[in-house]
Every structure is written in C-alpha cells, then in structure tokens.
C-alpha positions in Angstrom: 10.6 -20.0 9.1 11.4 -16.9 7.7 14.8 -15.3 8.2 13.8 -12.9 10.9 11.6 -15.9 12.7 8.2 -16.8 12.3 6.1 -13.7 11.3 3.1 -15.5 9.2 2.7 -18.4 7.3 5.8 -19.9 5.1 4.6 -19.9 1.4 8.1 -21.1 0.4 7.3 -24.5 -0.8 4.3 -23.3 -3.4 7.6 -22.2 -5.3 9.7 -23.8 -7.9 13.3 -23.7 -7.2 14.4 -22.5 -10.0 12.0 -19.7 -10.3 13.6 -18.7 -6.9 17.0 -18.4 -7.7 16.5 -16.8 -10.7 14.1 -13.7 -9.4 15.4 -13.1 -6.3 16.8 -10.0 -7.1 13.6 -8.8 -9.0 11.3 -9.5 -5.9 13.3 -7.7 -3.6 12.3 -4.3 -5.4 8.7 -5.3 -4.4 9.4 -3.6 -0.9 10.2 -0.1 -1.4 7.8 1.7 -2.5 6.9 2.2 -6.3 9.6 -0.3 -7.1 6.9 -2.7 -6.5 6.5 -2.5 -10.4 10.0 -3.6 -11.2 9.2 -7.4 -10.4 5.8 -6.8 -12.2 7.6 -5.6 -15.3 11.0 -7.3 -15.0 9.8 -11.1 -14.0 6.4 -11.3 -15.7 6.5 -14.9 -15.6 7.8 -15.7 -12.0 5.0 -16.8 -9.3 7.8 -16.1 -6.8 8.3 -12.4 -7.9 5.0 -11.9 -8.6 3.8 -13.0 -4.7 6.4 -10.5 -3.4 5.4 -7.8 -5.7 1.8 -8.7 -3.7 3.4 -8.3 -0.2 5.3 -5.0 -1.6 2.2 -3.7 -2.9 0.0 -4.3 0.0 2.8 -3.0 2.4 2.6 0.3 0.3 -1.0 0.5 0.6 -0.9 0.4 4.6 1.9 3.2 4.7 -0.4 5.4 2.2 -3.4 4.7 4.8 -1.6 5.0 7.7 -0.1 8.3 6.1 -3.5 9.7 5.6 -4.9 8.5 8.8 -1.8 10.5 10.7 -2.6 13.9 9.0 -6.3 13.6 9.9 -5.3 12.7 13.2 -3.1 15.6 13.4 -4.8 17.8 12.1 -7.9 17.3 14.2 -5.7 17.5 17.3 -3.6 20.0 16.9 -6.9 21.7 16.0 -8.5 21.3 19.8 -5.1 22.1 21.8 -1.3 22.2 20.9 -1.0 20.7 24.1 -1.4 16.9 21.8 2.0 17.6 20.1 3.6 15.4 22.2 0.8 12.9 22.1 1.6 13.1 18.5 4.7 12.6 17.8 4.9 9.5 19.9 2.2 8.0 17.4 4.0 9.4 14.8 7.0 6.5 15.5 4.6 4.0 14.5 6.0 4.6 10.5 9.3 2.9 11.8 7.5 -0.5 11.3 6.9 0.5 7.5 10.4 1.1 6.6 11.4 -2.1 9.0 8.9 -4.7 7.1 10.9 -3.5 3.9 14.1 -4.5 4.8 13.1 -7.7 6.7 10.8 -9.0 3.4 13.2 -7.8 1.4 15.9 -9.7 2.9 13.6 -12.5 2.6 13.1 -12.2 -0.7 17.1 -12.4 -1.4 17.2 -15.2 0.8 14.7 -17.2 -1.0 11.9 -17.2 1.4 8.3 -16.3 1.1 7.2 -15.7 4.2 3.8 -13.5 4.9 4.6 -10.0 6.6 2.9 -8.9 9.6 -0.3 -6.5 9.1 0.5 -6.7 5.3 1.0 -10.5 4.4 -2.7 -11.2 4.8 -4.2 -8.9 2.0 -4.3 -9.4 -1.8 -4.2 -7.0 -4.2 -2.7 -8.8 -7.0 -4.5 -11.2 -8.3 -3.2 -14.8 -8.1 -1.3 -13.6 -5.2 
C-alpha cells in the first residue's frame, strides 16, 4: 500500500533494497515535469529510478494531452456562445489532479514505494518500465 492508500498495484517488491535507498532522491524528480530526465541521467543504472522516471513521464504526457484537449474544447465553445465560460472553467479544475499525482508519487518515491498512479501508472513509455 502506497503512502496515500491503495491507488494501483504495489510494484515495491520487484525492487532491490539497496537500489531504493540509494535513488530515492533521483526518482522523485520524475514527477514534475521535465525533471523526469534527472533520474534518467542521474541514476542510469537504478530499476527503481528508472520505473518512476516511467510514471513521471507518462504523467507528463496526460497533462500535455489533457492541455491540448482543453484548448480545443475551448476554443470550439467559446466559439458557438460565451455563455460556456462557466461550463469551462469548471472543466478547467480537472488540472488540479495533475499537480496532485506529483506530489503524492513523489512522496512515494521518497518513501520508497512504487506504487502505480491513477490514469498514469498503467502506461509505458520507457521501455523496461
């Protein structure tokens, strides 16, 4: 169980201990934003950092998607009617879960877990992730 409860599956025990303790910090990075590379470059050798850095990576890609998706939506619209603003802006406070799923696999990471994010933990973009 992750540190925030149980979100997705617990990959913790694929790890080695030591590889843990030792990139911790490093993984961390892998959940705000381009820092994703800093595990990549930092801890080349560390499956632990290197799963993160996947988690981080694929959480990035979903806020760039969702980013785009938001514009389009805006844009066709505010396009029809100003009258959608409102309608808008309340689907605009869907990007609080991006900046939310950072801190909570961060804090996982420092804490030694590897626990599988919602809507991210589930894709792979690294490979061997």
């Amino acid at each position: 169980m992750g540190i925030f409860g149980k979100w997705g599956a617990d990959r913790t025990a694929q790890f080695d201990s030591a590889d843990i303790a030792e990139n911790k910090a490093a993984a961390a990075f892998s959940y705000f934003g381009v820092l994703v590379a800093v595990p990549l470059l930092m801890a080349k050798g560390s499956k632990y950092a290197r799963w993160h850095a996947g988690q981080g990576l694929a959480l990035l890609a979903l806020s760039i998607a969702y980013s785009i998706a938001y514009r389009v939506l805006a844009w066709g619209l505010l396009s029809v009617s100003w009258e959608f603003y409102i309608l808008l802006r309340v689907a605009g406070l869907a990007w609080l879960a991006f900046p939310l799923l950072s801190v909570f696999g961060a804090a996982n990471a420092i804490n030694g877990k590897a626990v599988e994010l919602p809507l991210a933990g589930k894709i792979r973009l690294l490979k061997d992730h």
